[in-house]
C-alpha positions as CSV (number, residue, x, y, z in Angstrom):
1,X,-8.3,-20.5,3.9
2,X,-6.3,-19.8,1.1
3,X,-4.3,-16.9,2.9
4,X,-4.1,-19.1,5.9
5,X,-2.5,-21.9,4.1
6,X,-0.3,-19.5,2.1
7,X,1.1,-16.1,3.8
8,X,-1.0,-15.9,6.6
9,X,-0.5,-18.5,10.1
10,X,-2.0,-16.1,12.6
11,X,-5.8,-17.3,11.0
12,X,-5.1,-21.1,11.4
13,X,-6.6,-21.7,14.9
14,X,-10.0,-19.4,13.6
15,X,-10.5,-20.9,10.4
16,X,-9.6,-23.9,11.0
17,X,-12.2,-23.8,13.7
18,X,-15.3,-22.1,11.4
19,X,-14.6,-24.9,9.2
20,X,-15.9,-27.5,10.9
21,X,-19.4,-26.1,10.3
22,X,-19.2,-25.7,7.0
23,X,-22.0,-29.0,6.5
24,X,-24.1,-26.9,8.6
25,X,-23.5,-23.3,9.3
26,X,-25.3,-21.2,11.4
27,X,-26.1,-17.2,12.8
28,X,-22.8,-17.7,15.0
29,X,-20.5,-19.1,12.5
30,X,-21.5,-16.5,9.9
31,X,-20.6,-13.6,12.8
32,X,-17.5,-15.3,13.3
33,X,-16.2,-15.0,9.5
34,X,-17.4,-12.0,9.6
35,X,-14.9,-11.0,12.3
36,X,-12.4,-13.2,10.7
37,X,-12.6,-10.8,7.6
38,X,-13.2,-7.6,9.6
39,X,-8.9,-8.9,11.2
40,X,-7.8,-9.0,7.7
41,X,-9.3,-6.2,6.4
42,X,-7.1,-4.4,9.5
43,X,-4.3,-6.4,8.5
44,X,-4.0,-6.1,4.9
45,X,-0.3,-5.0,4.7
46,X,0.9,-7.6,7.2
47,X,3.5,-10.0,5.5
48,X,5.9,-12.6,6.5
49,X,9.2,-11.2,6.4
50,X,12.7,-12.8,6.9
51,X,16.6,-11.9,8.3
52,X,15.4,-9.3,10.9
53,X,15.9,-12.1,13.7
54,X,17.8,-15.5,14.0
55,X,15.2,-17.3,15.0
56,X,15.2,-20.8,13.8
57,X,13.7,-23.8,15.2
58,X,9.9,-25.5,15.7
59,X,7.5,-24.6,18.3
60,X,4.8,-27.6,19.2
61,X,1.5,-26.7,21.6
62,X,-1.4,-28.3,22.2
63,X,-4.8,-27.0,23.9
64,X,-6.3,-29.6,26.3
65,X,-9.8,-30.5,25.6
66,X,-10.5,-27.2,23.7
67,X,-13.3,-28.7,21.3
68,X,-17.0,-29.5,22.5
69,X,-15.9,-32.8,22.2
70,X,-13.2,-33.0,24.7
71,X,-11.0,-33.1,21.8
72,X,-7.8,-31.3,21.9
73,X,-6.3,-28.9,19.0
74,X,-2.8,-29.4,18.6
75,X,-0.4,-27.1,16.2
76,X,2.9,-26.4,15.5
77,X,5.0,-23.5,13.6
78,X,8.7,-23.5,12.1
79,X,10.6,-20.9,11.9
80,X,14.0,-20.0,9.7
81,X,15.4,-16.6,9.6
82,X,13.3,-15.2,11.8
83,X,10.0,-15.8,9.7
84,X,7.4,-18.6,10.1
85,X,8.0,-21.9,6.7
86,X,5.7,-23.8,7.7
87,X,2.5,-24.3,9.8
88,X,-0.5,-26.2,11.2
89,X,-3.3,-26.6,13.4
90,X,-5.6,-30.0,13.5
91,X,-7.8,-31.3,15.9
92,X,-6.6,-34.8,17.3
93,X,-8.4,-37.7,16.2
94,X,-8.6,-39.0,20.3
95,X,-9.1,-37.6,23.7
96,X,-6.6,-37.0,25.4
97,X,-6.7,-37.3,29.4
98,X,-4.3,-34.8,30.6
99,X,-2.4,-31.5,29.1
100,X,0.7,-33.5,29.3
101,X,-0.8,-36.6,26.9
102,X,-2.3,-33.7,24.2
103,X,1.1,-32.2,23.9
104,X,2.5,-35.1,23.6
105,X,0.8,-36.2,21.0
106,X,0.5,-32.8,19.4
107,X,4.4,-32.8,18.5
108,X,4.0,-36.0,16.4
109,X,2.8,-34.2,13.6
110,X,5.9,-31.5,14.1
111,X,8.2,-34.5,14.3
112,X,6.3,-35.2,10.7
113,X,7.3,-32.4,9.7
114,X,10.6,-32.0,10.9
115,X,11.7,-35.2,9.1
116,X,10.5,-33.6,5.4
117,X,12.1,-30.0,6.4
118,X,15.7,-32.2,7.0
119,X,15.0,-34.1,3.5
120,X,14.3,-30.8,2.1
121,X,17.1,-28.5,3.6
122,X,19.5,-31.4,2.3
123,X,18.2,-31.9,-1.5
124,X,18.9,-27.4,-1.6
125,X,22.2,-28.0,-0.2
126,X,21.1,-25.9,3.3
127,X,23.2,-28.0,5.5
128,X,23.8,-25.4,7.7
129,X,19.6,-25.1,9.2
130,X,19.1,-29.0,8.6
131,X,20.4,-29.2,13.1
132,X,18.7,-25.8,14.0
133,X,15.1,-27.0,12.1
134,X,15.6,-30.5,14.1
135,X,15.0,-28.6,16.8
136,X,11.3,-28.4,18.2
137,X,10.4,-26.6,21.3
138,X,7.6,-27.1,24.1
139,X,6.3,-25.8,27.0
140,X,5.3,-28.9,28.7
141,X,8.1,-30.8,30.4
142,X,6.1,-33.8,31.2
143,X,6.0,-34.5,27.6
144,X,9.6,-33.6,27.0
145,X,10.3,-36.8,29.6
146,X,7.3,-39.2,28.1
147,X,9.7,-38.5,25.0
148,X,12.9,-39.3,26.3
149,X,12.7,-42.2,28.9
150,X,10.8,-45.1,28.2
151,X,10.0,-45.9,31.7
152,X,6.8,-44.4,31.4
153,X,5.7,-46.7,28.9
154,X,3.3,-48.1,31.1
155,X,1.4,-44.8,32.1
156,X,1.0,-44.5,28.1
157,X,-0.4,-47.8,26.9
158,X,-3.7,-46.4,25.7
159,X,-1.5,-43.7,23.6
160,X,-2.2,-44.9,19.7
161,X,1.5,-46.1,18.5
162,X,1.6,-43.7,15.7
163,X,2.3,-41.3,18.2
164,X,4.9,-43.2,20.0
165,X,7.4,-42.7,17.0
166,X,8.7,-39.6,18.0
167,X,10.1,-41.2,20.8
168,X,12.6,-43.1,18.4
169,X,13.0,-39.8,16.7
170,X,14.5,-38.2,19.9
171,X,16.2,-41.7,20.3
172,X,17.8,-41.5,17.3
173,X,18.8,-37.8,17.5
174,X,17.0,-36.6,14.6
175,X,14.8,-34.5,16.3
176,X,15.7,-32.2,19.6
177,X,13.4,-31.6,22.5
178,X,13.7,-28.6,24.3
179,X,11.5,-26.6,26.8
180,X,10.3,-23.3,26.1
181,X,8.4,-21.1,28.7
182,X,4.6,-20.5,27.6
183,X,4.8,-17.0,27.7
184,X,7.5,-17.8,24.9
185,X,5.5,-20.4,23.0
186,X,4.6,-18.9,19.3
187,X,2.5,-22.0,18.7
188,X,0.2,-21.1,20.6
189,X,-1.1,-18.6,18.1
190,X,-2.0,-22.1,16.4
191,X,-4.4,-23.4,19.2
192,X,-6.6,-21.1,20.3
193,X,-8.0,-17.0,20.1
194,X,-5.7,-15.4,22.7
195,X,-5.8,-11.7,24.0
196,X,-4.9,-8.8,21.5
197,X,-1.6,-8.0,23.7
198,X,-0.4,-11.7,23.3
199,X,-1.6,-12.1,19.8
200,X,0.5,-9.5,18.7
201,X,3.5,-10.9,20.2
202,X,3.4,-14.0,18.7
203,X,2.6,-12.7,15.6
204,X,5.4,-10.5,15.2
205,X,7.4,-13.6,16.7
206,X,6.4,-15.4,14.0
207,X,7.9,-12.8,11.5
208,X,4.2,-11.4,10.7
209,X,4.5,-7.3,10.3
210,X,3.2,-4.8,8.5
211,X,4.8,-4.0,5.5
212,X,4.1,-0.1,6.4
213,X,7.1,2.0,7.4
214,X,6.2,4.7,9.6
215,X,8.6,7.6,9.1
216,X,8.9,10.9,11.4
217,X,7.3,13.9,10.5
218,X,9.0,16.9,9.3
219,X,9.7,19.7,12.1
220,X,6.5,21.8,12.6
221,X,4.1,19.7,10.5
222,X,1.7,18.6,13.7
């Protein structure tokens, strides 16, 4: 936990899940951290690093009805200078009844977040990242709209109002939604175990490498 909270956002979505058996482990979660610590053990020299990309911005995603209790794991991931600041993954405290409802309410807490990043970025005189960080990305366009036009405001009455403040967020301007494709979306590293080429992806999207360098053997040496 403490390299996932620290260095180390690809672990988020599997320790956060192991954890919630920690009043009552069993066989299965031990095999699990087991494989947990087996990942780091193979990547030990992987590090967050910074300035080899522009990337800048927050990714939001949210994966429907992933728990055994129909409740759905949202997380979220910002980037600046092409390496991941800030992170997390929680499970939402209410069921949501469609993919478009758990993304929406999965970017509240990246709204959250976006609003201490601007307070932040100002009080270190950053001004120049405070409008690229305001900017959140996801891959659901029905959310996107629930956000931006209050028509639907009847199809969303049994949405808790906490998470209806992001909509005077996006009123306001202080936040930005935009869509990203899913094959795109780096926060979806946050939400669920995905296959080894696609992990990879979003982990070096995220500005996780290996801190090994590679370099060419010398002519003749085989």
């Amino acid at each position: 936990m403490y390299a996932m909270l620290g260095t180390r956002p690809d672990l988020a979505n599997a320790v956060g899940l192991v954890s919630q058996f920690n009043h009552s482990p069993k066989t299965e979660h031990l095999i699990a951290v087991k494989r947990i610590f087996r990942y780091l053990v193979g990547t030990r020299k992987y590090a967050l690093q910074y300035g080899l990309s522009n990337a800048c911005g927050g990714y939001s995603d949210a994966d429907w009805g992933a728990g055994e209790d129909r409740k759905s794991v949202g997380g979220f991931i910002f980037l600046l200078n092409g390496g991941a600041i800030c992170w997390g993954c929680k499970k939402q405290s209410s069921i949501a009844l469609s993919t478009t409802k758990a993304e929406y309410m999965g970017m509240t807490q990246a709204a959250k977040e976006i609003l201490w990043l601007r307070v932040l970025l100002d009080e270190i005189g950053a001004f120049e990242h405070i409008a690229p960080m305001a900017t959140l990305y996801s891959n659901n366009q029905g959310a996107i709209a629930l956000a931006h036009n209050p028509e639907y405001h009847a199809r969303t009455k049994h949405i808790d109002i906490q998470y209806h403040f992001r909509r005077d967020l996006v009123t306001s301007e202080k936040i930005h939604l935009r869509f990203c494709p899913g094959t795109e979306m780096i926060a979806d590293i946050m939400t669920k175990g995905l296959p080894r080429p696609t992990h990879d992806k979003q982990t070096e999207a995220m500005g996780l490498r290996s801190t090994i360098r590679y370099e060419p053997l010398p002519e003749g040496v085989c």
